[in-house]
N, C-alpha and C positions, 0 to 999 in steps of 0.2 A: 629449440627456438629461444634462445638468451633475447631478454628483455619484452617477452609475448608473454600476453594474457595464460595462453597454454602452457607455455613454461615455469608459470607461478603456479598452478593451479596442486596446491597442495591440502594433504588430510591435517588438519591441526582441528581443537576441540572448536572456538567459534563458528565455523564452518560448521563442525558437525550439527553441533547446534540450532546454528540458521537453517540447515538442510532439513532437521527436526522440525522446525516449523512448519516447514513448503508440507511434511506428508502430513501435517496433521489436519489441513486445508482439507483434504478428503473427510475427514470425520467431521470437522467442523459441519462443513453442505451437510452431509447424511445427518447429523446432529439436529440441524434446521428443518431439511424435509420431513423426519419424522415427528418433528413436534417438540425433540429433547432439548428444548430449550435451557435445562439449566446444564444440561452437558457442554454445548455448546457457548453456551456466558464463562463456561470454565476453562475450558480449552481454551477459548479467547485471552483471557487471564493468563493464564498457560502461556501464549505467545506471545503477549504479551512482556511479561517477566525471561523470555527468553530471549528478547531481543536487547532485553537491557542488560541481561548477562552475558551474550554471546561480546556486543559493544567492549563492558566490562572488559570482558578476561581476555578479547585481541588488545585491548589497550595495553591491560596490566603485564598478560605474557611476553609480549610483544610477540603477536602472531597477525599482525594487518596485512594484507592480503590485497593485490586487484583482484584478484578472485572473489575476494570476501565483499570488496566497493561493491562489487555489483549486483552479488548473491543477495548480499543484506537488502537494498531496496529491492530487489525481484521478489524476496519474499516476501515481503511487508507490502506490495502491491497484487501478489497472487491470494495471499489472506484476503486484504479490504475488498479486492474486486469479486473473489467468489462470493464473499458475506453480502454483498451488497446486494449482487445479482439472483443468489436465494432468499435473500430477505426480500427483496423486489416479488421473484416468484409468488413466494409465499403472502405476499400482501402483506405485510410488515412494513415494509417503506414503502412511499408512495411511487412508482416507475417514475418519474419527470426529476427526481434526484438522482436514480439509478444512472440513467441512459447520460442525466450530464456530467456524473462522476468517472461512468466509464470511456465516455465520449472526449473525457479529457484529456486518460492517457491512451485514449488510440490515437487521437491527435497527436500528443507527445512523440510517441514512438515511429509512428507516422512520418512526422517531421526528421526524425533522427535518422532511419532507415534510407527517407529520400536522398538527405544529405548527403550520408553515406554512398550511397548508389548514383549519383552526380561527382562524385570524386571530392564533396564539401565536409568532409566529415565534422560532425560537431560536438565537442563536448561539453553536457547539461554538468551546470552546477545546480545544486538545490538553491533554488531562493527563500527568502524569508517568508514571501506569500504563499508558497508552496511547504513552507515546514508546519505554518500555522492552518494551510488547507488539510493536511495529513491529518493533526492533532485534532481537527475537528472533525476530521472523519471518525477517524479510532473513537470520539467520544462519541457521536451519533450511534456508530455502532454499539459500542456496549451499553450505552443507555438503552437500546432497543431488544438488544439479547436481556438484558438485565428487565429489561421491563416485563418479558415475554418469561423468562425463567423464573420472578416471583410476581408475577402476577399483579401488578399494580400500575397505574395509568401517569404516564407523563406530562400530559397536563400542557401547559403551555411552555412548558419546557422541551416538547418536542418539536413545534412551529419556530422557536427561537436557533433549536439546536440544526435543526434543515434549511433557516436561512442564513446562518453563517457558514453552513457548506457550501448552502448554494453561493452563494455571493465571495466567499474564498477558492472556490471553484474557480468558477467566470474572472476572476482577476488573476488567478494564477494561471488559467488556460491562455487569456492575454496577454500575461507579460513572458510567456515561454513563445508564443509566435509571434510575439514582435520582436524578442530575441534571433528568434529563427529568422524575421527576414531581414533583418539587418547581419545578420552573418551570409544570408544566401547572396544579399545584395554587394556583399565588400568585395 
């Protein structure tokens, strides 16, 4: 299949990489349900530093990939959305972050899937509000792992750090469906 998504789909190291991340998603939850908080601030770290190398080394080798376009934010949303939703469990985040972090990319995909399946197919580019939504995720996150794995209180630096998700949340879930209906609409 020349020029298909399947036809690129090849083993080079970033990929492996990024795929390293997606299994560490399992330890990560287990990390959290059982308590091991400082496991799990480190694996975070962990994937962290592998997202910036995996980037890295398809830049430098020249190994980019659509394979890799997609893999890379698949896993960088299969990490935040599991961490989210055990830390939610777990009572660590309060559920009404949870539900509108997760509720943003169901929406997301939601939208894309429909397109798709209307014969509208659409392609997301990341926006800037959405790059700066991600970055405040990942930091909520490991301030929260980091708070829980040494033991010390965030203070109002965690009410500050959950309403810049919330509020880069809510504008980036708006301007991807007003993107969306304006491609639905043309």
């Amino acid at each position: 299949m020349p020029g298909s998504l399947a036809g690129e789909i090849r083993v080079n190291i970033p990929n492996l990489i990024t795929t390293g991340r997606i299994l560490l998603v399992p330890i990560v939850v287990w990390s959290i349900v059982t308590g091991n908080f400082m496991l799990a601030f480190w694996l975070f770290v962990l994937a962290g530093v592998s997202d910036a190398v995996d980037g890295y080394l398809a830049h430098r080798l020249e190994a980019k990939s659509e394979f890799g376009a997609y893999l890379d934010p698949l896993a960088d949303k299969v990490l935040l959305m599991s961490i989210y939703v055990t830390l939610g469990i777990a009572a660590k985040l309060p559920l009404w972050i949870v539900i509108a972090v997760v509720s943003r990319d169901i929406m997301i995909v939601g939208a894309i899937m429909l397109a798709w399946l209307v014969g509208r197919p659409l392609e997301i580019q990341p926006l800037v509000v959405s790059k700066l939504n991600t970055m405040a995720q990942l930091v909520l996150a490991a301030m929260v792992l980091a708070a829980n794995a040494f033991n010390f209180d965030l203070g109002i630096s965690l009410a500050a750090a959950l309403a810049a998700v919330a509020i880069l949340t809510g504008l980036s879930a708006a301007a991807y469906l007003a993107g969306w209906m304006r491609h639905m609409a043309s």
